[in-house]
N, C-alpha and C positions, 0 to 999 in steps of 0.2 A: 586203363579201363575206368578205373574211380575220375580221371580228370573227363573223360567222356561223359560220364554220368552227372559230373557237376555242371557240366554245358548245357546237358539237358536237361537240366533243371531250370533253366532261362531260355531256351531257345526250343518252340513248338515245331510240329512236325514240317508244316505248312508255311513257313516263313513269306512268302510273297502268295498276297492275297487279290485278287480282282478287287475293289474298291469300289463304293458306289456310284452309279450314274444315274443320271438323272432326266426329266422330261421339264415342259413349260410350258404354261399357260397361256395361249394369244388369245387378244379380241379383237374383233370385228363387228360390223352394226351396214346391215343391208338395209335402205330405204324402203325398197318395195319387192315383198311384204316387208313392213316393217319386222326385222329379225335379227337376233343376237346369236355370230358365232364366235363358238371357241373352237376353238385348234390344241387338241396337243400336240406339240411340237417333241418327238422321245429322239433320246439318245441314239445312236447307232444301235443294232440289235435289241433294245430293249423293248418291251412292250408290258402295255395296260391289257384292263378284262371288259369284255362287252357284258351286256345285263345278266345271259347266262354265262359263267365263266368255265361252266364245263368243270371236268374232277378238281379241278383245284383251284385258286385264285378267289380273287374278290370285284365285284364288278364295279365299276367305278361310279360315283354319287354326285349330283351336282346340284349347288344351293346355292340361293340369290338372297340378296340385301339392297334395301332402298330407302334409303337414309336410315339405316340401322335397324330396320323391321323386316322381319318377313317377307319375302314375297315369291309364290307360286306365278310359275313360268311353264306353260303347256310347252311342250316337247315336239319340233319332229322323231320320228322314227330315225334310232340311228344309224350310221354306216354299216353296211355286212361286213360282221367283222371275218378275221383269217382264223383259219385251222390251226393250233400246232401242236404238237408230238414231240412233249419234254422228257427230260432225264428221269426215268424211272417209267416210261413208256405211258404217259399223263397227258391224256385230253384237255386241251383247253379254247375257249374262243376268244381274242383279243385283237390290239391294233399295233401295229407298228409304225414307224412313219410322223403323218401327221394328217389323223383323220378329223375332222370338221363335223359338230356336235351342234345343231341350229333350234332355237327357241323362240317362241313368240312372244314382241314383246307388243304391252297396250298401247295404243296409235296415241293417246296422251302423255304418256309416260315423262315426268321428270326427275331432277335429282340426282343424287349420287347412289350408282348399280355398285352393290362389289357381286362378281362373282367367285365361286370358291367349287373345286372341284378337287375329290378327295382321290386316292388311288392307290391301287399295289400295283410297282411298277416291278417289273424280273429281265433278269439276266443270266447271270448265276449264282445271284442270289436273289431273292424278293424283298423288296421296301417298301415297310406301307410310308405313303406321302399326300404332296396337295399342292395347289397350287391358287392363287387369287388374282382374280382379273380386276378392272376399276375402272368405268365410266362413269361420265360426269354428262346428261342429260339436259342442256340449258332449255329455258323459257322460248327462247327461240325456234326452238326445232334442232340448233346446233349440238351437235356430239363430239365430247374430249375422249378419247381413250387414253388414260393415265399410265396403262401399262402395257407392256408388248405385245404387240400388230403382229399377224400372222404373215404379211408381207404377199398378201393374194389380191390380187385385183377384184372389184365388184363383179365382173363376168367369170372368173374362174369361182368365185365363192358362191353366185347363182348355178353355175354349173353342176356344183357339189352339191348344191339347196337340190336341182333338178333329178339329181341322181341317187339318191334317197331311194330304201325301198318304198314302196306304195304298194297301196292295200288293191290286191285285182281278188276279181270271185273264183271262186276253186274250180279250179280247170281241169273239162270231159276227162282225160286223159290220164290224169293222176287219181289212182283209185289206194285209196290207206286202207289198215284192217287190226283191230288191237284183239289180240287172243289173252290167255291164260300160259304161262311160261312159267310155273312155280306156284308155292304158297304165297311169296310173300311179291311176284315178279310180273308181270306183264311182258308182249313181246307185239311190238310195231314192223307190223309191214308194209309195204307201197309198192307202186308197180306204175310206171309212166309209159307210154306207148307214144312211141315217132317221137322219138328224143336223140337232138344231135349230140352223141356224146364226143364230138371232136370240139365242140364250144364248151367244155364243162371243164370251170375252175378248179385245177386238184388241190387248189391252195384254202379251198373251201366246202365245206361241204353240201352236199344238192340238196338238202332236207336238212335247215339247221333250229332243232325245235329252243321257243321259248324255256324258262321255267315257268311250272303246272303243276307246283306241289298239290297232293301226294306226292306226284310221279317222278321221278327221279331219270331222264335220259341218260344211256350209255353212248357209247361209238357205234358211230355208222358204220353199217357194208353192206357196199354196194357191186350188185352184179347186171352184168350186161350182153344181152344177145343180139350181138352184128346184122344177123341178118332178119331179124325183125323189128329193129331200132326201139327194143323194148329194154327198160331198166327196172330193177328189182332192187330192195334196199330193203335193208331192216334196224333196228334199235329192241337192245335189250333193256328196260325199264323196269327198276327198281321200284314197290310200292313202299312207300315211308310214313303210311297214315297211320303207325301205330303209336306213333314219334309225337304226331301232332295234342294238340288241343282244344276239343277233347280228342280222341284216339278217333280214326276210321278205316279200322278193320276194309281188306277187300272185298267186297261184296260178291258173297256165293251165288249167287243167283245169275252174276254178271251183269247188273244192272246198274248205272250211275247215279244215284239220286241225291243233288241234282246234276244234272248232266256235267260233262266235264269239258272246258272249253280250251282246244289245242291251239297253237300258235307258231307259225314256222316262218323262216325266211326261205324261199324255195329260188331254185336258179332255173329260170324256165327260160324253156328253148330259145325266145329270140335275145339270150343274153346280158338279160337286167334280172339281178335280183329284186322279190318282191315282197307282200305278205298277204301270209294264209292264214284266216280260222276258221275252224270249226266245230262243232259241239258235238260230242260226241256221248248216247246216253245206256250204251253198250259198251260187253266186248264179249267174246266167243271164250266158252269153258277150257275151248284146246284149243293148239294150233293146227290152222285146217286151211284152205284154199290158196291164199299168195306162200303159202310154206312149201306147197308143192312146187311152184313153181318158181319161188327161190333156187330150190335143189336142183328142179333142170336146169337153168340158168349158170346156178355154178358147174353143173356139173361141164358145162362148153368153157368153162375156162375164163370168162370175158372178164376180169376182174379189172373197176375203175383204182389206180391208186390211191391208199387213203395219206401217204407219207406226204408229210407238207413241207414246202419247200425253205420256208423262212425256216431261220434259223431257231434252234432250239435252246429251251433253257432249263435251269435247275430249279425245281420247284420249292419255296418259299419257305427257307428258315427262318419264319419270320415270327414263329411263336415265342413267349418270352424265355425259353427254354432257349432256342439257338440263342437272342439276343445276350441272356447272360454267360450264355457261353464263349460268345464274341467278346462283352467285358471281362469276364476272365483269360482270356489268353490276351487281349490286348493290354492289361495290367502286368500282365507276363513279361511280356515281350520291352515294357517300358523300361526294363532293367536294364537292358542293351542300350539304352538311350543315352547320349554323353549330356543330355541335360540332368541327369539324377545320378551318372558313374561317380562322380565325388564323394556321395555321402551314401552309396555303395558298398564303394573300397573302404569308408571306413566302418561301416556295419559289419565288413569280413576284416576290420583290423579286432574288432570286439569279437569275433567267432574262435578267432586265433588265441587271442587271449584265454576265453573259457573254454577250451579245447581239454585242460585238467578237472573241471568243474563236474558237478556231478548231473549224469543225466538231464533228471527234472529241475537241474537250475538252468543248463542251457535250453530247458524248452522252457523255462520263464523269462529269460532274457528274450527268445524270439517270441514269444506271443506279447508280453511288452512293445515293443516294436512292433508289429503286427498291429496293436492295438493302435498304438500313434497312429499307423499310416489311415486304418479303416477312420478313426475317430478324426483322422482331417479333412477323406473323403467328404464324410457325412457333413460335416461344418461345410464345405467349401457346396456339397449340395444346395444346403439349406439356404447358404447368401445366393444361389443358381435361382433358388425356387420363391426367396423373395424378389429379386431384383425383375424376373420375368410375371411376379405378378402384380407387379408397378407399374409392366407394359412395357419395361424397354427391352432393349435386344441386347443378346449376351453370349456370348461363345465360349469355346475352351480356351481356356488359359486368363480368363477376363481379368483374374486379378493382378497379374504383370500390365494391365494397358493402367495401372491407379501408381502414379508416381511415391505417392507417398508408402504404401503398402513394397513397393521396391525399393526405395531407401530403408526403411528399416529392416527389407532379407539384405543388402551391404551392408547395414551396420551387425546385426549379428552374425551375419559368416566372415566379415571380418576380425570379428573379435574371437570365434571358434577359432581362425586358422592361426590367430595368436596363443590360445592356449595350445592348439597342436606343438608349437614351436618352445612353449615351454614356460611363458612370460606369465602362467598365470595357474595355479588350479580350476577347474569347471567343469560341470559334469557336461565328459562331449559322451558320442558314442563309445564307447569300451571303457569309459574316466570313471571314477569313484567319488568324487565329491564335488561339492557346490558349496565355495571359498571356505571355510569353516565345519560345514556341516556334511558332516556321513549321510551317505544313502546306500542302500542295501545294493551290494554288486552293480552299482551305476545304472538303476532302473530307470530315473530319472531321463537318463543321457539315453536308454535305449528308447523310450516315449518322443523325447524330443528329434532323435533320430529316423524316424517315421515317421515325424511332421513333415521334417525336412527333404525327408526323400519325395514327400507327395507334393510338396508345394514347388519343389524343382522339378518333376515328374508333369506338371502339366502343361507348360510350351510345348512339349512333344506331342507329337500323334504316332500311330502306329497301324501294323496290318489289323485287321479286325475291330479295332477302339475305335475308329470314325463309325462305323454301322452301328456298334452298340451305342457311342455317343448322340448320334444323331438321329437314333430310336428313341432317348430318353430325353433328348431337348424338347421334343414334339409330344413326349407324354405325360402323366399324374404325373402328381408328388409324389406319392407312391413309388410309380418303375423310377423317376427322377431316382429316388433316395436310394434304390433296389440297383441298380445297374449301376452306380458309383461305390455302393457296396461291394460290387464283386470286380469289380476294377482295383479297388482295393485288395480284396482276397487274393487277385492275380499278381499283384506288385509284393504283395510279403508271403507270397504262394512259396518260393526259394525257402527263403529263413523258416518258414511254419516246416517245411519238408526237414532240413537239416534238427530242427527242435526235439523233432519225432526221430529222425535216424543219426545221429550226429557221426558216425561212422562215414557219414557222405562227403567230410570234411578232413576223416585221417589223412590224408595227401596232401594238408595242407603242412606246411614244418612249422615244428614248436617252436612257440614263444624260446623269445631268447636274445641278447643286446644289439641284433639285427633289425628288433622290432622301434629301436628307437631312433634308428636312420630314416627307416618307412614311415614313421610319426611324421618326421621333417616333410618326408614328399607329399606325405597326403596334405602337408598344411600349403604346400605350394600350387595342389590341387586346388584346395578351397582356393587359395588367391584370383586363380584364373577362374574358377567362379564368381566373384565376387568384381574382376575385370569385367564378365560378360555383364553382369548383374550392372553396372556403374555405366556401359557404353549403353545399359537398356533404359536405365537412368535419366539420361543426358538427352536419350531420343524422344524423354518422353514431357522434358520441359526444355527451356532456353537456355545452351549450354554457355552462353555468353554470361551467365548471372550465376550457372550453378557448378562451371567447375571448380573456378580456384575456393570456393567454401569447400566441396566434396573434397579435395586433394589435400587442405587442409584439415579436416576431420581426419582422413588416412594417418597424415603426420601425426598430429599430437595428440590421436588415440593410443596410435605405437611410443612415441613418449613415453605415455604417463604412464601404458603397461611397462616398457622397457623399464624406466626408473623405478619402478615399485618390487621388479625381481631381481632386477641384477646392481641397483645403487642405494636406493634407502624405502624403508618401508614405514618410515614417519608419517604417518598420520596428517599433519599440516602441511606438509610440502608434497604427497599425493593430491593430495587438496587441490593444489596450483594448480598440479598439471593437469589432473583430470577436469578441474572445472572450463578450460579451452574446449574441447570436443561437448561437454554439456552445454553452456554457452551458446557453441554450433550449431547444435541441436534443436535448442531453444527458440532459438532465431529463426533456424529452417520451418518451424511448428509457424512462426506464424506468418508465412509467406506462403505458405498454405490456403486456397489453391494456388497452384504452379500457370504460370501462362505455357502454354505447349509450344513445342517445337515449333519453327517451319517447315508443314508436309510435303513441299514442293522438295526441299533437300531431301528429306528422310525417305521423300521414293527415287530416286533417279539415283541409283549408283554408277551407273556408267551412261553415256549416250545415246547409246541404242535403245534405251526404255522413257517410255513416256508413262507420266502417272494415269492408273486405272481410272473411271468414273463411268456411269452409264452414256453418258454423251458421248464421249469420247469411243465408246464400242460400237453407238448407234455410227457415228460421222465416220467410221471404217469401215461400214458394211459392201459389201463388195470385195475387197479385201481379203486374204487369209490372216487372224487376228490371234498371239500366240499371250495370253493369259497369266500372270504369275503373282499369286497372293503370297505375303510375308509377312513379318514381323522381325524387328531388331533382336524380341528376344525367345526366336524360334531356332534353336541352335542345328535342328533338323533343314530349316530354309538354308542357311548357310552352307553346310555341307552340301546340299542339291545346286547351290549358288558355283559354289567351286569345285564340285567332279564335274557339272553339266552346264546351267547357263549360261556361265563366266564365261565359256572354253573357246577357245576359238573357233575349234572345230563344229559347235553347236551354234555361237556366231555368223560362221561363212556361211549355213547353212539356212538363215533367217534370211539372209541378203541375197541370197541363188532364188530361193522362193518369195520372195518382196514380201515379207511375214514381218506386219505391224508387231510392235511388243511392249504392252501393257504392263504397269507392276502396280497395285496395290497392299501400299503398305498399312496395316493392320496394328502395328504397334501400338499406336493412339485409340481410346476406343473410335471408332466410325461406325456409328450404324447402317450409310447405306451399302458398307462393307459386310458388315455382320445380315444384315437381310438379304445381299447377294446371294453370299454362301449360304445362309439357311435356305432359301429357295429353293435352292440344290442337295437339300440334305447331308449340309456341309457345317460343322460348330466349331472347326478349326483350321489351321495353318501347319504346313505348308497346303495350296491348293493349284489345280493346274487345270486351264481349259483351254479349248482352238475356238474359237467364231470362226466357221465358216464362211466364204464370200455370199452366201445365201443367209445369211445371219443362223444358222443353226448353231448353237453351244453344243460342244463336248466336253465332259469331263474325261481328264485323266485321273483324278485320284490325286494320292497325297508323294506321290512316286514319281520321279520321272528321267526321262532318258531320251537320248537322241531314236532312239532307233523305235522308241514309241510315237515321239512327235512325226516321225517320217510314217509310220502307218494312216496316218492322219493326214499330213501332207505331203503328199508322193509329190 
């Protein structure tokens, strides 16, 4: 029971998480009228919010730029959007798909447009996002579009301009009536006559009002009488004018002053949605007339369905509450990570040891540790949040793509896995000094042991850390600093728990001359870190210049330790041998910068993969097009490399379905790598997408498996 209890102390309830997806931004440029479309182009299931978004959601925002200024773009009216009916029984109005968003632009217009369109996209979960279009306006009359084309012909895109609602005048037939439903409540009724209810979309609803603050629209219902092709509907509405600024109380009298102007999409009979307003400078103290005839109406049973048929979603843990709650379990969960299990197993070599100690020295040894890890968050923050406001692009893991910053994590976890072995006093994890000098119970060694765990700790992604990551790439400095905070808190969540209960630990066996065998494996541990660390190395300059120095350094750093513990501790003849690895060191400093690899090796591991680029996805389209971002020192890509890519069975299965196969290797920094994945609400590696033969992306997530790609490509 106690080893159950220690597992779950690293392993959340929730282990395999949905991952986020994503939608994208196209443009488009109609001659006549001169008009600018965007398309969003959403993921499978996923969808955005129309201007009312109904109970929940956020309606999506769109803003233009003209050579760097302002610029106001009158609007069509946009597409009717769908009904749907989320988890937790949640109203909302949104798009699915790829509906078509058309603005007018000036018949002179030049320059360079960006457009930017902001958004909360859901699934099951909700992401707020955005995405930016770019044209290029020439003196000519000629138009570049710089970024992705919706792939719609000029007649299908007039089609979509043509089918817009438009504004018609309020039709005989449709008679409204707003009563009193409460103190604080209102209550809309309607009533249509000679209405074909065999034409009415149930995927939308037949009265779908604007927002009209005060007034706050509920859900529709709607009843219908067969045999007098008469329809009844009503909405309960909230009055919210107590909220506003200043306050507006409901008027006792039932008077509007000044009038109050409604606004609907209505679905009329011959089949095109359209738009209504009205002004409305009443409403009735009770409910009286269309109430009556509600009641007969339903009382015959006629009821339109209001259940929408697209698929449904979980509504939006998107307040900073879920997100740090997403960075703490994904902090969690990174202890299972074999990028950070090294210096792990030796934080539980240091647990074992103070398993004698007294209570509050073992909870100072783990909030020491603890501390390291928060306090390297916050530092690796901090260079996040200068580097991105320089303007460059920057993802997780960024500081494994800086050559030099990875030679020196080789040089000291090399020299750590040499004191594990014995060659040297140092304060490691569980160690008690540093060469000469005492330190209190190896506090030292526990600080620097939560550096190390968090600077190994971020190649890796995990279930829930890409959402919280890729909430705080796109936000302040603030959530920046807030959300790697508790990424932190999640990563020495374990150690803080055992601090406070250390009984969680009695199952581990006492100290005792078995611990100095274990010494040896965990130094061998580190070695094959510092392996992976050396081949990340190598990928990330010219290994033709920088092996035999690197393998060098290895040698006669072990030397001069070797000779200093087990042959002579003379002073002058340490000298000799340690000045060869300084020397090395020296030399390396100033060939500094490194020329970089060749990226044409470092992505193509086997045959079947061709290096990623946008050209390259555009010159496949038509195609089914299989996705795979990496990194040398993403020790998560690997392992996906070798249960699933490699395999052959995932292999035969590229070549049955004639499935292109992309790999963009990340190792190096590459910005138009890192602004791919950001587009997609993406700040890390491993990543996975399909292009469909219609150019649609999907994401998979940071996850993958044959039996997912086959959902994708049947």
């Amino acid at each position: 029971m106690k080893i159950l209890t220690w597992l779950l102390l690293f392993v959340p309830l929730q282990f395999a998480f949905a991952q986020e997806d994503h939608a994208r931004l196209a443009a488009d440029v109609l001659t006549s009228p001169k008009t600018l479309a965007l398309t969003i182009q959403h993921e499978e299931k996923w969808h955005t919010y129309w201007k009312n978004p109904g109970d929940a959601g956020i309606a999506t925002v769109f803003k233009f730029e003209l050579d760097g200024k302002e610029l106001k773009l009158d609007e069509y009216e946009w597409p009717a959007p769908h009904r749907y009916i989320e988890a937790g029984d949640i109203l909302t109005y949104g798009y699915e798909g790829s509906p078509t968003f058309f603005f007018k632009l000036p018949a002179n217009i030049k320059g360079n447009l960006k457009a930017k369109a902001q958004w909360l996209i859901c699934k099951d979960i909700c992401i707020p996002g955005g995405k930016e279009a770019e044209l290029l306006f020439e003196p000519n009359g000629q138009v570049v579009v710089k970024s992705h084309r919706s792939g719609m012909s000029d007649t299908e895109l007039s089609a979509a301009l043509e089918n817009l609602p438009a504004a018609m005048a309020w039709p005989a037939d449709l008679e409204l009536y707003i009563s009193k439903d409460g103190d604080k409540s209102l209550r809309l009724d309607y009533s249509i006559k000679n209405y074909p209810v065999g034409k009415l979309d149930t995927h939308k609803n037949l009265l779908t009002p604007f927002l009209a603050p005060p007034m706050g629209f509920k859900r529709e219902a709607v009843r219908f009488d067969p045999a007098e092709k008469a329809v009844v509907g009503t909405f309960s509405v909230d009055w919210d004018g107590e909220y506003q600024d200043p306050p507006q109380t409901l008027p006792a009298d039932g008077k509007f002053t000044p009038p109050v102007r409604l606004k609907f999409l209505y679905q009329s009979p011959g089949g095109k949605t359209v738009l209504l307003e009205k002004d409305f400078s009443s409403f009735s103290p009770t409910a009286a007339g269309l109430e009556e005839n509600f009641q007969k109406y339903a009382a015959l049973g006629g009821e339109i369905s209001q259940t929408a048929a697209a698929p449904t979603a979980l509504e939006a843990p998107t307040s900073l509450a879920f997100m740090l709650l997403f960075a703490f379990l994904g902090g969690l969960i990174l202890n299972l990570m074999p990028c950070v299990l090294p210096v792990i197993s030796i934080k539980l070599f240091g647990l074992i040891k103070y398993q004698a100690l007294p209570r509050s020295r073992v909870l100072s040894h783990n909030l020491v540790y603890s501390a390291g890890v928060i306090a390297t968050f916050l530092a690796l923050a901090a260079t996040l949040v200068g580097i991105k406001s320089s303007g460059e692009a920057v993802g997780w893991g960024f500081q494994l793509q800086s050559p030099l910053f990875v030679l020196v994590m080789v040089g000291v976890l090399f020299i750590l896995a040499l004191n594990l072995f014995g060659l040297f006093e140092f304060v490691t994890p569980g160690g008690k000094s540093l060469g000469n000098k005492q330190t209190q119970d190896g506090f030292m060694g526990d600080f620097f042991s939560g550096v190390l765990s968090t600077i190994l700790s971020t190649p890796c992604s995990a279930p829930f850390l890409g959402t919280a990551l890729a909430f705080a790439f796109t936000g302040s400095t603030a959530m920046i600093m807030l959300v790697f905070t508790f990424v932190g808190l999640g990563l020495a969540f374990p150690f803080l728990l055992t601090g406070i209960f250390p009984g969680l630990i009695s199952f581990l066996p006492r100290p005792g001359a078995w611990m100095e065998k274990l010494k040896y494996f965990l130094g061998l541990t580190m070695l094959v870190t510092v392996a992976w660390l050396s081949d990340v190395f190598l990928n990330l300059v010219d290994p033709a210049v920088w092996l035999w120095p690197l393998a060098l350094f290895f040698i006669s750093l072990f030397f001069a330790f070797f000779f200093r513990a087990k042959i002579s501790k003379n002073a002058g003849l340490n000298f000799l041998f340690f000045i060869l690895p300084i020397a090395l060191v020296l030399g390396a400093l100033k060939n500094f910068p490194m020329k970089p690899a060749d990226r044409m090796q470092t992505s193509l591991s086997t045959n079947y993969w061709q290096p990623w680029s946008p050209d390259m996805m555009a010159s496949h389209k038509g195609q089914w097009v299989f996705m795979d971002f990496t990194a040398t020192w993403c020790l998560t890509c690997k392992v996906n490399k070798k249960l699933v890519l490699d395999t052959d069975e995932f292999q035969s299965y590229m070549k049955e379905k004639n499935v292109v196969q992309l790999r963009g290797d990340w190792t190096q920094r590459d910005d138009t790598i890192t602004n791919f994945l950001k587009s997609y609400n993406i700040v890390g590696v491993p990543a996975y997408f399909i292009q469909k033969p219609d150019g649609t992306i999907v994401g998979l997530g940071e996850t993958i498996s044959l039996r997912k790609v086959k959902e994708y490509i049947p």
